[in-house]
C-alpha positions as CSV (number, residue, x, y, z in Angstrom):
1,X,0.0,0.0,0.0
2,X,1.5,3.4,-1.1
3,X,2.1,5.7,1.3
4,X,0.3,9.0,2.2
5,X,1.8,12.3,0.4
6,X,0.7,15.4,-1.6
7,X,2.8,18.4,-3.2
8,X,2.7,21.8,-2.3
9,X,3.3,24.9,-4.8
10,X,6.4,26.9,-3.6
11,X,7.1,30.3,-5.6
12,X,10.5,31.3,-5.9
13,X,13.2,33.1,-7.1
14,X,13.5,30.8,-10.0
15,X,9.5,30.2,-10.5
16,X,7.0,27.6,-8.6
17,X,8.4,24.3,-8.2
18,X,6.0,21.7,-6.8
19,X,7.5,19.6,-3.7
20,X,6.6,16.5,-2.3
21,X,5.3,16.3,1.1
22,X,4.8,12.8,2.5
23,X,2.8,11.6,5.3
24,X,1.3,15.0,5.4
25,X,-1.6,14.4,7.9
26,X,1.2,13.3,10.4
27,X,0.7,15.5,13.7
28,X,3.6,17.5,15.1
29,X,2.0,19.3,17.4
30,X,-0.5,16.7,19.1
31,X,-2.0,19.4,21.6
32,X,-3.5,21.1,18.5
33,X,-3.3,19.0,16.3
34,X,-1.0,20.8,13.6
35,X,0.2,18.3,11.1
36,X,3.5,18.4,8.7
37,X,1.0,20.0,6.0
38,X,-0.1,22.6,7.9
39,X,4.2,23.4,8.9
40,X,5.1,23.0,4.7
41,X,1.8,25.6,4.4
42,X,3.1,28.2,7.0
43,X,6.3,27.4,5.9
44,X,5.1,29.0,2.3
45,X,3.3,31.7,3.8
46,X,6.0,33.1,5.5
47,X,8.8,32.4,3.0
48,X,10.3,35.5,1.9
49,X,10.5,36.9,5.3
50,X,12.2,33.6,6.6
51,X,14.6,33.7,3.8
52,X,15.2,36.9,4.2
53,X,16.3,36.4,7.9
54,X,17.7,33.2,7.4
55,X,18.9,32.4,4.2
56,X,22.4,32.9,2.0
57,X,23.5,31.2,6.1
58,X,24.8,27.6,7.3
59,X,22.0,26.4,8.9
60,X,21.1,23.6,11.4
61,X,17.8,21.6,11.2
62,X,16.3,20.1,14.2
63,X,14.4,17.4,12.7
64,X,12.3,15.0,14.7
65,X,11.7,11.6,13.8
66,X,7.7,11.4,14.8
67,X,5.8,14.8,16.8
68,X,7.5,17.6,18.7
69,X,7.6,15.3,21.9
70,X,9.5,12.4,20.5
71,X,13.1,11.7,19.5
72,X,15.0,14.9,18.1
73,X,18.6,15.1,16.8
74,X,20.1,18.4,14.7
75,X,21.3,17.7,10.8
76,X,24.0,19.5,10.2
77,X,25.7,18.1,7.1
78,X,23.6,17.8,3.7
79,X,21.4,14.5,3.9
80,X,21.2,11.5,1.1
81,X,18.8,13.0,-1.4
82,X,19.2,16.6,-1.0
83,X,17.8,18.1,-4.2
84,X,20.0,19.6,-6.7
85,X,18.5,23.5,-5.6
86,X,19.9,23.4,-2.3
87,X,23.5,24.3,-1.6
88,X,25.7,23.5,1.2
89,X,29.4,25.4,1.8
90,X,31.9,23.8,4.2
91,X,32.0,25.8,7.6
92,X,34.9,24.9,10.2
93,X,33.9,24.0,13.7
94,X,35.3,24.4,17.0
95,X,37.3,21.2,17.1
96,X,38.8,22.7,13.9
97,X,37.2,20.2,11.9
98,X,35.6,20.7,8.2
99,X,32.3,19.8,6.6
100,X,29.3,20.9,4.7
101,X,26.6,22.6,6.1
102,X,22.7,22.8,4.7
103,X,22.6,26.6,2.7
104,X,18.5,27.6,1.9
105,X,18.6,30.2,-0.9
106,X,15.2,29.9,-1.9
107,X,11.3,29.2,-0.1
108,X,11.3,25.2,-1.8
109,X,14.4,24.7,0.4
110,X,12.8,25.4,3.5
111,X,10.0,23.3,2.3
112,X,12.0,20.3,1.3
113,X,13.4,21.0,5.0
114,X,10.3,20.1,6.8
115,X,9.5,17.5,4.0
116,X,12.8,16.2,6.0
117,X,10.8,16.5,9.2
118,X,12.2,19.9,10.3
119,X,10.6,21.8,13.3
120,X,13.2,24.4,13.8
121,X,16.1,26.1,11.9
122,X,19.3,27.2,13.3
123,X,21.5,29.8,11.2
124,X,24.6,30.2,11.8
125,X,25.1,34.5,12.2
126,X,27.6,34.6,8.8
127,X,26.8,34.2,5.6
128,X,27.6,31.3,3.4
129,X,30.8,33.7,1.5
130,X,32.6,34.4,4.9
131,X,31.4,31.5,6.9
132,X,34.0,32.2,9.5
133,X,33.2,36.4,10.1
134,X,29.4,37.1,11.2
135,X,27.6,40.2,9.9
136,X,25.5,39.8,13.0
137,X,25.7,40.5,16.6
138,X,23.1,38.5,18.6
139,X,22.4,38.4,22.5
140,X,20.1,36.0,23.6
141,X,18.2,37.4,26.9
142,X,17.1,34.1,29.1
143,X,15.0,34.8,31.8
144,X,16.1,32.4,34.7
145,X,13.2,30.4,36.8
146,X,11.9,33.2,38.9
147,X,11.9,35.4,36.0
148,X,9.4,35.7,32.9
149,X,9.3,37.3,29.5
150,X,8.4,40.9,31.2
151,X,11.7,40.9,33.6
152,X,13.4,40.7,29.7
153,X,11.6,43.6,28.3
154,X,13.1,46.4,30.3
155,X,16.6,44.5,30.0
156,X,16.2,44.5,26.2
157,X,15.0,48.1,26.2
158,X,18.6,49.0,28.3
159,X,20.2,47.0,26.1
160,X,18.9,48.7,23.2
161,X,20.5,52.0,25.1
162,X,23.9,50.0,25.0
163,X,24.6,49.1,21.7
164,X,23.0,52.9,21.0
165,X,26.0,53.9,22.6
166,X,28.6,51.9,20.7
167,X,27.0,52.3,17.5
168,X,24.8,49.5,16.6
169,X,21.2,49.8,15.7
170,X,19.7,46.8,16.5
171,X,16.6,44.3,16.0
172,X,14.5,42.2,18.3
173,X,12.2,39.0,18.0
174,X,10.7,36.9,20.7
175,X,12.7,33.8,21.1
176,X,9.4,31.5,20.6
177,X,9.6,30.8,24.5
178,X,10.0,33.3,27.7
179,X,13.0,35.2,25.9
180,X,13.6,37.4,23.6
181,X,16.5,37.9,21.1
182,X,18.6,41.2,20.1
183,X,20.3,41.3,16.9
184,X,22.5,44.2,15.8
185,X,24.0,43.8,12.0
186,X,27.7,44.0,11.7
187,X,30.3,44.1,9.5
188,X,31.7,41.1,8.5
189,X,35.2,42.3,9.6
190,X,36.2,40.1,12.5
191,X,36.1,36.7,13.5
192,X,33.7,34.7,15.9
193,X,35.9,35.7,19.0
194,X,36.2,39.1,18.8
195,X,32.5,39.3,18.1
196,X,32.4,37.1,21.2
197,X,34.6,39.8,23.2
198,X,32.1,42.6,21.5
199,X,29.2,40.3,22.7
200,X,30.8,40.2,26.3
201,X,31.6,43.9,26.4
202,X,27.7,45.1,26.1
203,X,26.8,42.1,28.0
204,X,28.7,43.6,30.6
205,X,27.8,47.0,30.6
206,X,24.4,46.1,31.0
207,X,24.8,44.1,33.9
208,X,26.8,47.3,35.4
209,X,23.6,48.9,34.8
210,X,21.3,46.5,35.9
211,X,22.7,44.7,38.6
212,X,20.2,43.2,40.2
213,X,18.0,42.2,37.2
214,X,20.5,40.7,34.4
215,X,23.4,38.3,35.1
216,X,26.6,37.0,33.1
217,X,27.0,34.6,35.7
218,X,27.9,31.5,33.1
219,X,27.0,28.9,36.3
220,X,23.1,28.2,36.6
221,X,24.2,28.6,40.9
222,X,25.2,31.8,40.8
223,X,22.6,33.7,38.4
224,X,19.5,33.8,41.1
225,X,16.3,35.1,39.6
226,X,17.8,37.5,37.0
227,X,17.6,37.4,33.3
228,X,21.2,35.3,32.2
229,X,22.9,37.4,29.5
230,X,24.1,34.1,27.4
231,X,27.1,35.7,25.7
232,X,28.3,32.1,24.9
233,X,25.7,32.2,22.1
234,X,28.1,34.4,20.0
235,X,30.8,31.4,19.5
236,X,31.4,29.6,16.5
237,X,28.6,26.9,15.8
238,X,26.4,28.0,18.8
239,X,23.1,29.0,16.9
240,X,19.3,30.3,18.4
241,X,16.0,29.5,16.8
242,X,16.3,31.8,13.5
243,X,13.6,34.3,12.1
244,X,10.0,33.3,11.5
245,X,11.2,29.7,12.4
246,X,8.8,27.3,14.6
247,X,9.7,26.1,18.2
248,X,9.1,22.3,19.4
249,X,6.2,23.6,22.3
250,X,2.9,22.6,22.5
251,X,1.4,25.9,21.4
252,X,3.1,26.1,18.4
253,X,4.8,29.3,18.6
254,X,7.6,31.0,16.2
255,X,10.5,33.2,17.0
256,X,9.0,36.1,15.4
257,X,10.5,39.8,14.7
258,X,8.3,42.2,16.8
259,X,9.0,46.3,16.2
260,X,10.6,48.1,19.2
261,X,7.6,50.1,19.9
262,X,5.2,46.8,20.3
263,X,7.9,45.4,22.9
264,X,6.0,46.5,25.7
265,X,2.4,45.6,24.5
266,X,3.0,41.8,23.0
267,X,2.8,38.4,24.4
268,X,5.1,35.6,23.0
269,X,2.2,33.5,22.8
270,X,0.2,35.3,20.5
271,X,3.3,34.1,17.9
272,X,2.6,31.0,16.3
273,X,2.3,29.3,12.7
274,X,-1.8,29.9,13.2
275,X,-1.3,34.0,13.6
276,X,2.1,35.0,11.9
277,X,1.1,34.8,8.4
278,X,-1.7,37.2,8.8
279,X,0.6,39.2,11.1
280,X,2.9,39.4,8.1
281,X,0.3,40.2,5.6
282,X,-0.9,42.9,7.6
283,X,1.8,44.5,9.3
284,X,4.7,43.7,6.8
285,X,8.4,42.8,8.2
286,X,9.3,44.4,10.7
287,X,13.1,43.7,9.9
288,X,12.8,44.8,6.4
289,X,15.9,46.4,6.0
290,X,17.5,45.1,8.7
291,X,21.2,45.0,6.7
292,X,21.2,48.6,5.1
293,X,23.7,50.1,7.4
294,X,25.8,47.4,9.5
295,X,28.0,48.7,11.9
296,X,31.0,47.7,13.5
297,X,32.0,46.7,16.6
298,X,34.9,48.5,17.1
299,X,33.9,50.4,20.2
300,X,32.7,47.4,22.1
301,X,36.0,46.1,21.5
302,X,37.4,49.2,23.2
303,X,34.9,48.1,26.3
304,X,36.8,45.1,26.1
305,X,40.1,46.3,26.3
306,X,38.9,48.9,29.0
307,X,37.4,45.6,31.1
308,X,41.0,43.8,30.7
309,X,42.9,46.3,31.8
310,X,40.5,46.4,34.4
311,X,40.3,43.0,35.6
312,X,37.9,41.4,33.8
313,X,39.2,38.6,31.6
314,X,38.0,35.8,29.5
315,X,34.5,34.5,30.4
316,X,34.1,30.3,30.2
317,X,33.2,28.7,27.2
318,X,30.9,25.8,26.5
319,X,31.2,22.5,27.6
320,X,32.0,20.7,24.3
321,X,34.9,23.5,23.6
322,X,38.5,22.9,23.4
323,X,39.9,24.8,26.1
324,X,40.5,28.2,25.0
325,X,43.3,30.8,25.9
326,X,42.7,33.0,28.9
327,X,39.6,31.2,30.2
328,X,38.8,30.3,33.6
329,X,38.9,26.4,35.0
330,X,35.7,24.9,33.8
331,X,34.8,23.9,37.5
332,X,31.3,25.0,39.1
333,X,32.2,27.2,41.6
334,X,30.6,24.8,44.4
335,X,32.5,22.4,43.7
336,X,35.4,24.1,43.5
337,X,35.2,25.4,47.2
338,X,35.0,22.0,47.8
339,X,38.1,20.9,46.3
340,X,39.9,24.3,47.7
């Protein structure tokens, strides 16, 4: 007995191609009973927008092999049977290590993506012709348990202030759970660890300013009920729900570019693949234009050097790093006054 499949009609840059969808009544989200037709739909609807966000990038796909609560693993390297339309460019990773990541340059791609049972996608902040120097600063802003979305609202808004300061105009989207995500373009002029030491720098300064509502604090002990600054989000390889892309919750919700002035005035929840293509339709992007005028990151660099001179030195890096120059011992500080 044949198994269950339609096609979908994508436009594109290079007309409508007509992609395959298999078991298309499958459910991915069970609690309302979105299927993989309904994803490759919104998917469609929301395709120039998402490509312009996300595409010309490396990208990640978290795939999942039946609904959003069963088995997950991240495809990094092209799959057997990617079509002929969808690129990949090799991208070095942290172990130094070579290999082909997934490129989407078109709306089809992204379909074929969930086709490939794709929930979320994961760009990398370069682009595909400098794979190695990003064009975008990003701070991810994680309220910690204790804290909700409207503890990161004002520490977005400060933030905002910060990069103000240093330059950078900058963008913002819910992160498609309690959080919310600033973007700031950038030249592509330095590599991932100086745009780690820029990331660190603001990160910084706004906890200077904030004290008792943001952290840095890299140990999940020492951050209390403050909204983490995860400044480790700006290394090579370390990528956040993109653009317009879906999240793996049971409400279905998308990581979706708000405007600054609506920051006060929106819930995250009123985000999903049921209310963003309207939203789209009616309000337009709201990070059209987001890469007109890029800055640079010179003069959080400078914070840097001021914070070195200072005292302040390398901040730890993630768990399946090589260990890098200058940082600290990769020991949680409890159990290091243990040992001591």
């Amino acid at each position: 007995m044949a198994s269950e499949q339609t096609t979908i009609t994508v436009p594109g840059p290079n007309g409508e191609r007509e992609m395959r969808i298999s078991s298309p009544s499958r459910i991915l989200w069970p609690e309302l009973g979105l299927t993989k037709l309904d994803l490759a739909r919104y998917t469609v609807d929301v395709g120039e927008a998402f490509l312009a966000a996300n595409g010309g990038r490396p990208v990640a796909l978290q795939r999942y092999s039946d609904n959003i609560d069963g088995e997950q693993f991240f495809s990094k390297n092209p799959p057997k049977g990617t079509p002929e339309f969808v690129r990949s460019v090799k991208v070095t990773f942290p172990s130094a290590r070579s290999h082909p990541m997934l490129v989407l340059d078109e709306p089809a791609a992204a379909v074929w993506a969930v086709q490939m049972n794709t929930v979320v996608f994961h760009p990398w902040p370069s682009r595909a012709e400098s794979t190695d120097n990003p064009d975008q600063l990003r701070i991810d802003l994680d309220p910690q348990p204790g804290t909700d979305f409207d503890d990161a609202v004002p520490a977005a808004l400060a933030l905002k202030e910060v990069l103000a300061e240093a330059g950078l105009g900058c963008f913002i989207k819910t992160s498609g759970n309690r959080g919310l995500h600033v973007y700031a373009p950038i030249k592509p002029t330095h590599e991932f660890l100086d745009v780690r030491h820029a990331v660190i720098a603001a990160c910084r300064e706004l906890e200077r300013r904030m004290p008792g509502k943001v952290t840095t604090a890299w140990w999940k002990e020492e951050r209390g009920e403050k909204v983490f600054l995860d400044f480790n989000q700006a290394n090579r390889d370390r990528t956040i729900a993109g653009a317009y892309s879906p999240r793996a919750l049971p409400h279905a919700p998308v990581s979706c570019p708000i405007t600054w002035d609506e920051l006060e005035s929106i819930s995250p929840k009123d985000f999903t693949i049921l209310t963003v293509p309207d939203r789209l339709k009616t309000l337009g992007d709201p990070w059209a234009g987001m890469d007109a005028n890029p800055g640079t990151i010179d003069v959080l660099l400078g914070w840097w050097d001021r914070d070195l001179k200072n005292g302040l030195g390398e901040m730890p890096f993630p768990p399946d790093y090589p260990k890098m120059p200058g940082e600290p011992p990769r020991v949680q500080p409890s159990r290091a006054r243990k040992q001591d």
